[in-house]
Structures are given as C-alpha cells and as structure tokens.
MMTF fields as JSON, N, C-alpha, C and O atoms, coordinates in Angstrom:
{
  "mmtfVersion": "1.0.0",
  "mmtfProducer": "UNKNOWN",
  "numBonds": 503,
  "numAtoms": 504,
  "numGroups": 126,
  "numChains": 1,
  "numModels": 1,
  "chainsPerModel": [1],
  "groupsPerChain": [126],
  "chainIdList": ["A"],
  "bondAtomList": [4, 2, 8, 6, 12, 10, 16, 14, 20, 18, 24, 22, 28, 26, 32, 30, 36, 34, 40, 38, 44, 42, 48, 46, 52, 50, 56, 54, 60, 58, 64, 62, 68, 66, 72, 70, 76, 74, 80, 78, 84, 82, 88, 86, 92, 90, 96, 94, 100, 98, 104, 102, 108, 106, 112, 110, 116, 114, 120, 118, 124, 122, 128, 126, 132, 130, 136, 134, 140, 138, 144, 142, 148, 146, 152, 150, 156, 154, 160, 158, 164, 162, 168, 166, 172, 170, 176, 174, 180, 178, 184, 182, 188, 186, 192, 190, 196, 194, 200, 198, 204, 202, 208, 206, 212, 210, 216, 214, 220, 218, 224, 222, 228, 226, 232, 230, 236, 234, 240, 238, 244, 242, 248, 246, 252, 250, 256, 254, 260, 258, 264, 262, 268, 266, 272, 270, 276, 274, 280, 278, 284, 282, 288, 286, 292, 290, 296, 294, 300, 298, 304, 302, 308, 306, 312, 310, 316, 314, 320, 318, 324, 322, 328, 326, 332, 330, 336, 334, 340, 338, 344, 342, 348, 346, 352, 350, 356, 354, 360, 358, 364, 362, 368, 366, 372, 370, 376, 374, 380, 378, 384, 382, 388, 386, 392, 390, 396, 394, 400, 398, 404, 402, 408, 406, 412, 410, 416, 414, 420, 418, 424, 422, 428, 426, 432, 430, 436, 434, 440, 438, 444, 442, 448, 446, 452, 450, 456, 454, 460, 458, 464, 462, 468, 466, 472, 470, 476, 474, 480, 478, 484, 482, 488, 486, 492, 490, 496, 494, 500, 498],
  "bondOrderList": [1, 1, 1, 1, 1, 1, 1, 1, 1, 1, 1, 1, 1, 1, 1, 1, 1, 1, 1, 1, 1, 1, 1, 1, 1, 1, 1, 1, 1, 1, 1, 1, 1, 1, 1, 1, 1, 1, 1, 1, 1, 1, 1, 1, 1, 1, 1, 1, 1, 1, 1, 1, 1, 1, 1, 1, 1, 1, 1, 1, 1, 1, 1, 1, 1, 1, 1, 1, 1, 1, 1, 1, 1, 1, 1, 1, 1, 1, 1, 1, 1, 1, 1, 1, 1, 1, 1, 1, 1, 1, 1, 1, 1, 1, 1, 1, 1, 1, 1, 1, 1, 1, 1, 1, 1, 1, 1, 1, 1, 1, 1, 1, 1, 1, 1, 1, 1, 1, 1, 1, 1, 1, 1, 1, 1],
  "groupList": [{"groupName": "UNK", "atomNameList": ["N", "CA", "C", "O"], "elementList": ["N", "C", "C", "O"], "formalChargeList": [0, 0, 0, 0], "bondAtomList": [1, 0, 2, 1, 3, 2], "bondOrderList": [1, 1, 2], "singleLetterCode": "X", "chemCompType": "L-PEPTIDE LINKING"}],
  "groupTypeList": [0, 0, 0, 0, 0, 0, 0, 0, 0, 0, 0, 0, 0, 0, 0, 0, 0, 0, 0, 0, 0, 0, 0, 0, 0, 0, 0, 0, 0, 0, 0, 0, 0, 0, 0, 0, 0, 0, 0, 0, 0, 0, 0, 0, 0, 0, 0, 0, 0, 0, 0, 0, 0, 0, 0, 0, 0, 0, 0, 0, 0, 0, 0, 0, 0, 0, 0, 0, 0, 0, 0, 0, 0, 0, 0, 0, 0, 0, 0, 0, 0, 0, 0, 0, 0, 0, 0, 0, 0, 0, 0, 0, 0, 0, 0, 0, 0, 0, 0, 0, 0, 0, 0, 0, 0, 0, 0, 0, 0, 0, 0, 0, 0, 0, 0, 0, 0, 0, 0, 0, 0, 0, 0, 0, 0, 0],
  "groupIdList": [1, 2, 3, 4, 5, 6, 7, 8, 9, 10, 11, 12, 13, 14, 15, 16, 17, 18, 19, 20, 21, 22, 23, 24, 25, 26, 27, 28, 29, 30, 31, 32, 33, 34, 35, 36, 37, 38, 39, 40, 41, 42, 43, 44, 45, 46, 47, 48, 49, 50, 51, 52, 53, 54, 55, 56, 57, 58, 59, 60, 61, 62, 63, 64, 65, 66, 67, 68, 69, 70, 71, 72, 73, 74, 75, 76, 77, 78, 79, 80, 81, 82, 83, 84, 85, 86, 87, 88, 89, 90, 91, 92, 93, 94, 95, 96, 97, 98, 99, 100, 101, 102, 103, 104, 105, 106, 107, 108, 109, 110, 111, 112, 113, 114, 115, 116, 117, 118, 119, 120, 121, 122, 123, 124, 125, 126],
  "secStructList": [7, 7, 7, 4, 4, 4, 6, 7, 7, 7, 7, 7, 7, 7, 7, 7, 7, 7, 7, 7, 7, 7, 1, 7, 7, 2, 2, 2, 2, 7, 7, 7, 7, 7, 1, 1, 1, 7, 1, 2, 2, 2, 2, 2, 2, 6, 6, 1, 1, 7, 7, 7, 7, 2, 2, 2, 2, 2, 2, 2, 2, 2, 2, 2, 2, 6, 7, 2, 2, 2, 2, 2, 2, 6, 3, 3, 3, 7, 7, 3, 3, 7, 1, 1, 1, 7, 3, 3, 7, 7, 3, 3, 3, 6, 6, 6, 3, 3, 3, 3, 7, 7, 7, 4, 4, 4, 4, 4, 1, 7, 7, 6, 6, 7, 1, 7, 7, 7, 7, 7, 7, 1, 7, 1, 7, 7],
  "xCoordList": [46.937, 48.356, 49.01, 48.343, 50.135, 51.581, 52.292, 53.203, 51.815, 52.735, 53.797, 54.498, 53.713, 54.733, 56.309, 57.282, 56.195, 57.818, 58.037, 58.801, 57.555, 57.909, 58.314, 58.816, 57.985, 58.386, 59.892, 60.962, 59.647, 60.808, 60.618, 59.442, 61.236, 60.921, 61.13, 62.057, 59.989, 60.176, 60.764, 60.495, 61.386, 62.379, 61.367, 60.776, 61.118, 60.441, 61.752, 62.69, 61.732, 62.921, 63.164, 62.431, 64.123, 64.282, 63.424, 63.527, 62.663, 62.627, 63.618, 64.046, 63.683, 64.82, 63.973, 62.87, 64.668, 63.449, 63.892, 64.864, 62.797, 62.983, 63.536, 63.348, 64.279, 65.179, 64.272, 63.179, 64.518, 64.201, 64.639, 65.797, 63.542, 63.498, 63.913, 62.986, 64.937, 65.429, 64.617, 64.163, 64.321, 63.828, 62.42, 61.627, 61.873, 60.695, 59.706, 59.928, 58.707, 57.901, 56.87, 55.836, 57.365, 56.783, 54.856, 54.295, 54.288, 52.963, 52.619, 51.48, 53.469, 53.023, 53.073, 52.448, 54.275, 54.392, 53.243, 53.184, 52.314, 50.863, 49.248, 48.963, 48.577, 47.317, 46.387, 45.267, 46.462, 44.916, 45.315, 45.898, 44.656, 44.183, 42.996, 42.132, 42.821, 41.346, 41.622, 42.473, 40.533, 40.911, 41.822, 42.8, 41.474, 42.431, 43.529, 44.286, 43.938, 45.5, 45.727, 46.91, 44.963, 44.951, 44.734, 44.518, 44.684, 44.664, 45.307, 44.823, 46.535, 47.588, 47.687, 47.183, 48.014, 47.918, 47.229, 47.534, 45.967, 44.82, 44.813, 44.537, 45.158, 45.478, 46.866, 47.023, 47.662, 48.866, 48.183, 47.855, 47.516, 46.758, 45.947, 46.147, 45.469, 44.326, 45.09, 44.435, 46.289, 46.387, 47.09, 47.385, 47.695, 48.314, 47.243, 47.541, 46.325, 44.855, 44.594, 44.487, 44.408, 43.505, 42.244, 41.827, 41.213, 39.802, 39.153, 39.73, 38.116, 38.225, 36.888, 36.316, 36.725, 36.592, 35.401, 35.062, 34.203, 32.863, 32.006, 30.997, 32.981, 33.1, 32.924, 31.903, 34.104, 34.831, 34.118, 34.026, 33.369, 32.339, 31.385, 31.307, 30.496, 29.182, 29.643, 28.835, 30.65, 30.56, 31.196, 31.083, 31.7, 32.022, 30.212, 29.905, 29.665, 27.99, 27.235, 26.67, 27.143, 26.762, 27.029, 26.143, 28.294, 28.765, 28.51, 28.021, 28.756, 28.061, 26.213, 25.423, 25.811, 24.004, 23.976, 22.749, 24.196, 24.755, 25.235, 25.389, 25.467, 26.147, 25.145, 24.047, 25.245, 24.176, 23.544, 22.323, 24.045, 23.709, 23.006, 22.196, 23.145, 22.256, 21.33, 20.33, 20.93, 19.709, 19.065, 18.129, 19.597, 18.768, 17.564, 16.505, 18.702, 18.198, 17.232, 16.344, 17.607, 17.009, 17.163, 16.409, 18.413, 19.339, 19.209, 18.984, 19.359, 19.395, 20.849, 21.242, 21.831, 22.873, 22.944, 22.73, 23.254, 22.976, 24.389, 25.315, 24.613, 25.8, 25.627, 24.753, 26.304, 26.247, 27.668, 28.538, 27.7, 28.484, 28.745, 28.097, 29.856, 30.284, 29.926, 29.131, 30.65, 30.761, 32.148, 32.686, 32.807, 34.095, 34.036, 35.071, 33.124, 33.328, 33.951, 34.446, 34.018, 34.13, 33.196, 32.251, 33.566, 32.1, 31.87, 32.709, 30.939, 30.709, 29.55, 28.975, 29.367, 28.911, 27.376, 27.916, 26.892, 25.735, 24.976, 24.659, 24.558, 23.857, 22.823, 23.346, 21.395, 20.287, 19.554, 19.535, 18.951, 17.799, 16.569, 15.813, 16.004, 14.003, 13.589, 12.796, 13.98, 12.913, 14.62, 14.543, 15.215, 15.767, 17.366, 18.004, 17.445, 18.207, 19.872, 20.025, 20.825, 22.422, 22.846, 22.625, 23.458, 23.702, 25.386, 26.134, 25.901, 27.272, 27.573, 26.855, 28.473, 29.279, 30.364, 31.101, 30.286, 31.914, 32.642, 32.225, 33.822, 34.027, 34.999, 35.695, 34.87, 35.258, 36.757, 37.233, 37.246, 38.756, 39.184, 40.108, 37.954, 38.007, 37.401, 37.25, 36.893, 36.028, 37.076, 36.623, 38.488, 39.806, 40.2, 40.996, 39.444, 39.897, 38.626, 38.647, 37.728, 36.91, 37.381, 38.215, 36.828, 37.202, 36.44, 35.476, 36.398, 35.548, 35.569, 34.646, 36.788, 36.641, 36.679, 36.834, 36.595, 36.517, 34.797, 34.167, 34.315, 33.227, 32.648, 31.515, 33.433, 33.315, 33.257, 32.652, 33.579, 33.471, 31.785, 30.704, 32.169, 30.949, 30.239, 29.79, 30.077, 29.612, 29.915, 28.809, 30.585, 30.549, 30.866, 31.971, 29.289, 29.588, 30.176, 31.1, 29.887, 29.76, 31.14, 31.418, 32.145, 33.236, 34.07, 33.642, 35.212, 36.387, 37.457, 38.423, 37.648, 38.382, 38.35, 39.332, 36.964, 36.29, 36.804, 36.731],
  "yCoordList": [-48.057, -48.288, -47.043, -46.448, -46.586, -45.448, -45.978, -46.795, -45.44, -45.911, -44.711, -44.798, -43.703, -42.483, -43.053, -42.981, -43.614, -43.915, -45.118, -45.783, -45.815, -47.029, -46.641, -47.398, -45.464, -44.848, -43.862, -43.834, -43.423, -42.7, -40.847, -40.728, -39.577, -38.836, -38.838, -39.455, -37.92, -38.362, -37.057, -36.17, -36.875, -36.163, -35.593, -36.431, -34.16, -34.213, -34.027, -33.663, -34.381, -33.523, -31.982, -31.012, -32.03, -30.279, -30.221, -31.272, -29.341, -28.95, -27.625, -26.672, -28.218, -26.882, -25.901, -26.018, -24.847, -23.203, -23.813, -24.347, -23.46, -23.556, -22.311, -21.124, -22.902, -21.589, -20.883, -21.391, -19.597, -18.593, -18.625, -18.332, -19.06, -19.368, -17.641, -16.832, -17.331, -16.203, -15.845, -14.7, -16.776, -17.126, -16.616, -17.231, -15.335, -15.189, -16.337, -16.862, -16.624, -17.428, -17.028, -16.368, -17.533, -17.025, -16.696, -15.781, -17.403, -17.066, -16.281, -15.853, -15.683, -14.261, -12.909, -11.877, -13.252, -11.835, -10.677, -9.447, -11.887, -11.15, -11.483, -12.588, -10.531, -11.196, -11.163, -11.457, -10.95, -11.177, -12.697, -13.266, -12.678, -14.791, -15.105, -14.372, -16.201, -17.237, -17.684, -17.261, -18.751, -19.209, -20.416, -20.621, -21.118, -22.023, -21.943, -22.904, -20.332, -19.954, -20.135, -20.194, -20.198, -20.178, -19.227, -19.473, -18.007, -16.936, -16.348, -15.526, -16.34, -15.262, -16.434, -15.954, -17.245, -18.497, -18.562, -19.218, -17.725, -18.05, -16.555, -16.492, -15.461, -14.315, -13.836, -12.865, -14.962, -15.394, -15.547, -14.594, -16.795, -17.887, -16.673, -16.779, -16.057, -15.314, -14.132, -13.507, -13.857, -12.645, -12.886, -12.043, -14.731, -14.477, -15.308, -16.052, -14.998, -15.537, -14.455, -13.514, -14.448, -13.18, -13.413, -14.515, -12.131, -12.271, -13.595, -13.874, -14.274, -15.662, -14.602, -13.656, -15.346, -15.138, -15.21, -15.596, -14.908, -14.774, -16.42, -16.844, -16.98, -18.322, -19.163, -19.572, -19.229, -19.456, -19.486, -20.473, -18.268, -17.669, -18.791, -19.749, -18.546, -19.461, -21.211, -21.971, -21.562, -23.057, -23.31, -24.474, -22.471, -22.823, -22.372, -22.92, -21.878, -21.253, -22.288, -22.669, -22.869, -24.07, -25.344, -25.975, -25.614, -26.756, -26.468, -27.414, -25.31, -25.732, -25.582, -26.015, -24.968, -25.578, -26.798, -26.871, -27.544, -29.054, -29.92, -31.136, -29.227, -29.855, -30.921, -30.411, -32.395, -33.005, -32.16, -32.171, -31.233, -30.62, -29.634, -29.097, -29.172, -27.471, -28.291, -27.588, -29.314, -29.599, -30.107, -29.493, -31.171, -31.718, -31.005, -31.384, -29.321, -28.635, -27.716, -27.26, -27.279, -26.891, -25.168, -24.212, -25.391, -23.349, -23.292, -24.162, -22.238, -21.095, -20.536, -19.731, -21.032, -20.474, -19.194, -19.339, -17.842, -16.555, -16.028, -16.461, -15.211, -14.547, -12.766, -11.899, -12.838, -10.988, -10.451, -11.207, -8.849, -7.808, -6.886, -5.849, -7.226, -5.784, -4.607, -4.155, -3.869, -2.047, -2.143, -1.107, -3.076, -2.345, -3.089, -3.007, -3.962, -4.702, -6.031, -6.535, -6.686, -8.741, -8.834, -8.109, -10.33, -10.961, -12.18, -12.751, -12.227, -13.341, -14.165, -13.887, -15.693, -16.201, -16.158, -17.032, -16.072, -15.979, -17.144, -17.428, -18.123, -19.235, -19.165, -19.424, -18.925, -18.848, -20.324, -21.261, -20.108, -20.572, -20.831, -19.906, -21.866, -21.325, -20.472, -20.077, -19.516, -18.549, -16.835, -15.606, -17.327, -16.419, -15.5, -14.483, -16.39, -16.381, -16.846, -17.839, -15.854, -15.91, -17.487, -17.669, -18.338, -19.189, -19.002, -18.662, -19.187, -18.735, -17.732, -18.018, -16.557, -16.09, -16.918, -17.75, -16.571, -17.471, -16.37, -16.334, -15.492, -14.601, -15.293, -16.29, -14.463, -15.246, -15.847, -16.703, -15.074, -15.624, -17.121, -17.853, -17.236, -18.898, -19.462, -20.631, -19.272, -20.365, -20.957, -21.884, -20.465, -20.825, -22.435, -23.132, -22.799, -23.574, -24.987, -26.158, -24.415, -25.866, -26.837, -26.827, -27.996, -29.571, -29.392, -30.153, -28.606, -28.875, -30.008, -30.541, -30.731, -32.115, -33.275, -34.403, -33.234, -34.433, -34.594, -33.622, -35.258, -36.163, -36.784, -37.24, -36.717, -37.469, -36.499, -36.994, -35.057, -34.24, -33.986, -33.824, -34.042, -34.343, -32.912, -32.869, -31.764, -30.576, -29.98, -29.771, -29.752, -29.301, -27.733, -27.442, -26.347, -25.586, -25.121, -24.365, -25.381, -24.691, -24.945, -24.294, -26.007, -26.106, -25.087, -25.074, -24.302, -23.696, -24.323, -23.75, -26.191, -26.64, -27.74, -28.345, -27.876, -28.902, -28.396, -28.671],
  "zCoordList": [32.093, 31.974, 31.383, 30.536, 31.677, 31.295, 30.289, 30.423, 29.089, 28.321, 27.741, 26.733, 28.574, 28.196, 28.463, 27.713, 29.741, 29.931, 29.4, 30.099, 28.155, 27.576, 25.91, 25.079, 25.775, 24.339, 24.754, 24.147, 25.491, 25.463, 25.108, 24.764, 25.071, 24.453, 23.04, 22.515, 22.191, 20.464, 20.269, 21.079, 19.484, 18.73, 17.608, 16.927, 17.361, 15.973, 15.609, 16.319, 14.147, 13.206, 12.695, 12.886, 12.151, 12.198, 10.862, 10.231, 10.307, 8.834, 8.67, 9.321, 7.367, 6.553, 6.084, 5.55, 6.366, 5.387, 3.883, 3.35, 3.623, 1.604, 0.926, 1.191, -0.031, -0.509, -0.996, -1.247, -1.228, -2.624, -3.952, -4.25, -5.013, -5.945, -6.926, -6.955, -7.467, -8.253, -9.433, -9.459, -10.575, -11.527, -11.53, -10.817, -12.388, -12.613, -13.238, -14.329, -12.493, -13.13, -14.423, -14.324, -15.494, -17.038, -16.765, -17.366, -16.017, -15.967, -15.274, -15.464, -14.081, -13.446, -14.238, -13.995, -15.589, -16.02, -16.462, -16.492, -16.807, -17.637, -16.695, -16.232, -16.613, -16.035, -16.929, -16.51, -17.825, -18.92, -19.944, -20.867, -19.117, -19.633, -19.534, -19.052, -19.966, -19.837, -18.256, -17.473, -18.066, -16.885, -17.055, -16.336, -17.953, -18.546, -18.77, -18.904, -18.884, -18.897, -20.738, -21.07, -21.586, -23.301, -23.925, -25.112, -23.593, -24.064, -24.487, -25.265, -24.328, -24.765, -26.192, -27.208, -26.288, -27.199, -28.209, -29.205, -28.043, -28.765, -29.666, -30.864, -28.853, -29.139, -30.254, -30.993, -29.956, -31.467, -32.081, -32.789, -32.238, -33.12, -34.0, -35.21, -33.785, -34.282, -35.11, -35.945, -34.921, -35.745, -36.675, -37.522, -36.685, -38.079, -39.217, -40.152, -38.881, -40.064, -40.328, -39.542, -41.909, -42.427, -42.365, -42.009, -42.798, -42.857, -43.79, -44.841, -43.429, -44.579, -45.102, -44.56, -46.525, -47.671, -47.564, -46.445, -48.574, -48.495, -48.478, -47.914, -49.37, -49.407, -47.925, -47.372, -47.598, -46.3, -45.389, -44.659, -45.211, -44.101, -44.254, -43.485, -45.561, -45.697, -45.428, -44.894, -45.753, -45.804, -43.934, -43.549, -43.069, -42.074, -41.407, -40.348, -41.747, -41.374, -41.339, -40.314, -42.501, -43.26, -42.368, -41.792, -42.339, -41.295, -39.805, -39.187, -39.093, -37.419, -37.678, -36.84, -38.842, -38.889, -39.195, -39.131, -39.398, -39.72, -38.622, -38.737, -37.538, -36.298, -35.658, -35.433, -35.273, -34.429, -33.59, -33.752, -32.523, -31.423, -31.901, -31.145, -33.239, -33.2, -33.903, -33.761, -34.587, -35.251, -33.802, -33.289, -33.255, -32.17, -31.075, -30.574, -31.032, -30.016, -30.398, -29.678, -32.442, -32.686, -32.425, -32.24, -32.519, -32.78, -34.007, -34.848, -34.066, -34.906, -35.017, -34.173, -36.262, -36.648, -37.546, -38.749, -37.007, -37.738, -38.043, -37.356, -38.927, -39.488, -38.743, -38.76, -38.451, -37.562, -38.321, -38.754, -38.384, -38.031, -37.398, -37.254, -36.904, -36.147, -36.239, -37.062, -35.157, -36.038, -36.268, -36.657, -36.129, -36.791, -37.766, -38.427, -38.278, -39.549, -39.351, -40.36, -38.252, -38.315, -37.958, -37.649, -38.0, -38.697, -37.344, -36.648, -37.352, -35.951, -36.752, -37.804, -35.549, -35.814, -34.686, -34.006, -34.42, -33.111, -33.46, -34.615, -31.965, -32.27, -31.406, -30.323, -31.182, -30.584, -30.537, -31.336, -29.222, -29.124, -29.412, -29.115, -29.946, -29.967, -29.862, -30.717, -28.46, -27.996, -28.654, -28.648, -28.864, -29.466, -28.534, -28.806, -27.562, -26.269, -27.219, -27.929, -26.938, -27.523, -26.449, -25.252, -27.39, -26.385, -26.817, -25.901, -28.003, -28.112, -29.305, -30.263, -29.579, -30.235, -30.767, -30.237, -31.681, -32.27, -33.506, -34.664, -32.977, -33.754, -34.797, -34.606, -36.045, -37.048, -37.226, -37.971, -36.279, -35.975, -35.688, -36.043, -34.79, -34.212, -35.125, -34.771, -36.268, -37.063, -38.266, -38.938, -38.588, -38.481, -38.131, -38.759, -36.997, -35.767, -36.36, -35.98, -37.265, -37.693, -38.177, -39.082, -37.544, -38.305, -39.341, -39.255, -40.494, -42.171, -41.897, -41.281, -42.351, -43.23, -42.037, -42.505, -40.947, -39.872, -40.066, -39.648, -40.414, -40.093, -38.682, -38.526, -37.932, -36.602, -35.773, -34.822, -35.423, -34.835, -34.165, -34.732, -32.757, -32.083, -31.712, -30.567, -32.493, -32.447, -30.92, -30.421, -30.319, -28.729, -29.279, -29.739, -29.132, -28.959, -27.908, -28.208, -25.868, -25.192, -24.498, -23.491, -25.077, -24.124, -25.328, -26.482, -24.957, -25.524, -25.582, -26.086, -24.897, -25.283, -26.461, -26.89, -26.912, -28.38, -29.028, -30.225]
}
C-alpha cells in the first residue's frame, strides 16, 4: 500500500541561526587549571596561609598516620623538604612507592577536629 499521497507533503520548519553571544566567557580567560576547573581557587586559598608552625606540622603528620586508610594499608606517613624550604607531606607504600604528596599548603585544609572524616587520600575533592 502508498501511503505517500495520504500524508500529504511535510513541511520541515525553518530553524533560526543562533545569535552571537558578545560577553567573554570568565573560564576561557585562563588555561592553567585542574581538570576540575579548582585551581585558580585553590591557588587564592593557599597564599593567604602562612607557613604552619613546627607544632602544626607534627600534629597534622600525626593525624593523616592515624587515618583508617593509611593504617589499614599500612603507608608510611613521612615529613620531606624542599630546596626552596616547604615542607611536604609524602605518603608511601610497603615497598616504598610515593602514592601521594601533600604540600604543606593543603594540610591548612585538615578536618583536625572532625572525628568522622573518612581518610580519602587519593581524591582532591575529600
């Protein structure tokens, strides 16, 4: 059966061109980011903290060796220095393998006093 001459001809519709948008978009201006796009963010965040204290250092050291996840797995939480003089945190493996850096800027960013904090070294958004 013909069912062409029982519809009739179809009409597509017109589409409209889309305007041009004038307005710079704020996230093209810069390309050095995370992939997450938190970087420039994180890069504020970080410079208005001063160096923490000798104190400071050991009890945030103290607390990710303390973490469920680094006892379970059985890392190794170490204190490093730079050459320009900051201070990082380096967390190894058993066999002695870097699994994360954590420069002292971000250690700023610890839950000290949360109790419930579920140790997630490897995400950057924990």
């Amino acid at each position: 059966m013909n069912i062409k001459g029982l519809l009739g001809p179809q009409v597509m519709p017109q589409i409209r061109p889309t305007e041009k948008v004038d307005t710079a978009i704020h996230s093209d201006k810069t390309q050095d980011r995370d992939a997450n796009g938190q970087q420039m963010y994180e890069r504020n965040q970080q410079e208005k903290k001063p160096p923490m204290s000798d104190e400071q250092f050991q009890k945030a050291l103290a607390h990710l060796a303390a973490l469920p996840a680094v006892l379970e797995h059985k890392w190794r939480v170490m204190a490093a220095v730079e050459e320009d003089g900051s201070r990082a945190v380096l967390i190894k493996d058993n066999l002695g393998t870097l699994i994360r850096k954590i420069p002292e800027a971000e250690l700023w960013s610890l839950p000290l006093d949360e109790p419930t904090s579920k140790g997630h070294l490897l995400k950057k958004s924990a």
